[in-house]
C-alpha positions in Angstrom: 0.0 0.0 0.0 1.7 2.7 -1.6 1.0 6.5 0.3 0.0 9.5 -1.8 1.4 12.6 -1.2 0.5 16.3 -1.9 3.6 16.5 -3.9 3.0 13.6 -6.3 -0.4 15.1 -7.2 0.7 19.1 -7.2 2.6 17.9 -10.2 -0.1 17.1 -12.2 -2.7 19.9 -10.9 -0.5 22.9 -9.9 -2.8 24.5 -7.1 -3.9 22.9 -4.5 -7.9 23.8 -3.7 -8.4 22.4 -7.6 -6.3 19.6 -6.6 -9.2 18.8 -3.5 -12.0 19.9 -5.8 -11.4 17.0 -8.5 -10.2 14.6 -5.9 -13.4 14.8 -4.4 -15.6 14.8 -7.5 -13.1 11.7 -8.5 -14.1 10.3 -4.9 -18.0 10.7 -5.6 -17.4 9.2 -8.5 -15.7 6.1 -7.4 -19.0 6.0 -4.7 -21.2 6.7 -7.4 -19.7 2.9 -9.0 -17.1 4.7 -11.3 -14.4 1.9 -12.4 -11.0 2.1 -10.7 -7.9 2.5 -12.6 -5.5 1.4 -9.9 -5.7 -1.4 -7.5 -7.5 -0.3 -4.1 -5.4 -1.8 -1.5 -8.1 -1.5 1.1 -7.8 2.2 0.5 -10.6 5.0 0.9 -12.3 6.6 -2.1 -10.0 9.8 -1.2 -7.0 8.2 -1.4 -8.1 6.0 -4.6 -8.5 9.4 -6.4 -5.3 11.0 -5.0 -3.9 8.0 -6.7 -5.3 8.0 -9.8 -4.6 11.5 -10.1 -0.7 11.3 -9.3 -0.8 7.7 -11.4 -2.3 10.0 -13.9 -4.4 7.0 -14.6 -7.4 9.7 -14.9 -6.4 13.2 -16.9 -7.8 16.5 -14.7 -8.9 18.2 -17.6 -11.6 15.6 -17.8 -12.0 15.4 -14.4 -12.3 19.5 -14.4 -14.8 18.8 -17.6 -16.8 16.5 -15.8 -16.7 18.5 -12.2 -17.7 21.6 -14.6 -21.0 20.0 -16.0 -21.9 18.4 -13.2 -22.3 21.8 -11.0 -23.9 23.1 -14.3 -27.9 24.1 -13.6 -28.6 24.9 -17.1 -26.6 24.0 -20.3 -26.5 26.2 -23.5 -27.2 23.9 -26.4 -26.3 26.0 -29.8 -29.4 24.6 -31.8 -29.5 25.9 -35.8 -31.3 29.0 -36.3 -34.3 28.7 -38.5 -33.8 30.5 -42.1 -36.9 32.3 -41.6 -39.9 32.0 -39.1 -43.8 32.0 -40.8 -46.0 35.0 -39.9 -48.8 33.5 -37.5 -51.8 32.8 -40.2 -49.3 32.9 -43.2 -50.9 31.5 -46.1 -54.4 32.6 -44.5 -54.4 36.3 -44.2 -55.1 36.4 -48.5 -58.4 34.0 -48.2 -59.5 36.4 -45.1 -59.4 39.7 -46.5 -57.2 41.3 -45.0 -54.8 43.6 -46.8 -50.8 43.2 -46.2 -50.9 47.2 -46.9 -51.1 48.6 -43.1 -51.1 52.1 -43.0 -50.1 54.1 -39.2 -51.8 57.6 -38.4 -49.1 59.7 -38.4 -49.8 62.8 -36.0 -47.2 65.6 -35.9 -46.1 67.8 -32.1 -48.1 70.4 -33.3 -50.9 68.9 -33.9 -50.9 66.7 -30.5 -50.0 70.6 -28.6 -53.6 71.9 -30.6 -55.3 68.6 -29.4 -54.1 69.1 -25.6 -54.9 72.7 -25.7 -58.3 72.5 -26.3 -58.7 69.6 -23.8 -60.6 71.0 -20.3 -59.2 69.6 -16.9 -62.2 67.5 -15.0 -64.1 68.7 -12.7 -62.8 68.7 -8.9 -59.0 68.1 -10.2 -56.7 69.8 -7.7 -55.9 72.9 -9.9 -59.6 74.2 -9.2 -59.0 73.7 -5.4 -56.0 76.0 -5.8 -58.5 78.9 -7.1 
């Protein structure tokens, strides 16, 4: 039974909270039913992955990968765009009636400023109580 050191593993993952972070996820794994890649030796799941990780029987950038997507809530999938999406009703609007043609009232400052000057505040509004 072989011991596993800091130093063996620092040499494959250079700082050491990553080191415990994938040698953890590696551990869950291993609890989870994960096969071993080195004998046990009536070690823990801890020291298994320390192992594997100084062994580098297991890569950490897969482990990283792996420890990544499994903290992951939601996951981006880039689906296709689609070339062009149909108007709701497409090929219906012609048999209606309708007209594609929509025109817009267009109203200029001026004439909205006429419109509001010849509007008349209600009755009992708070600028009559001023009076």
């Amino acid at each position: 039974m072989a011991r596993v050191t800091v130093e063996d593993c620092i040499e494959k993952v250079d700082n050491r909270f990553e080191l415990v972070l994938l040698a953890s996820h590696r551990a869950r794994m291993i609890s989870a039913g994960s096969p071993l890649t080195v004998d046990r030796d009536r070690d823990k799941n801890p020291v298994v992955a320390l192992r594997e990780i100084a062994d580098s029987t297991v890569s950490p950038e897969d482990l990283k990968e792996d420890l990544i997507h499994s903290l992951q809530k939601h996951v981006d999938v880039d689906e296709p765009e689609a070339a062009a999406v149909p108007m709701i009703g497409g090929g219906n609007m012609a048999a209606s009636g309708s007209d594609d043609s929509v025109e817009f009232d267009r109203m200029t400052e001026e004439d909205l400023l006429r419109g509001l000057d010849g509007l008349v505040p209600p009755v009992g509004s708070a600028d009559d109580d001023n009076d």
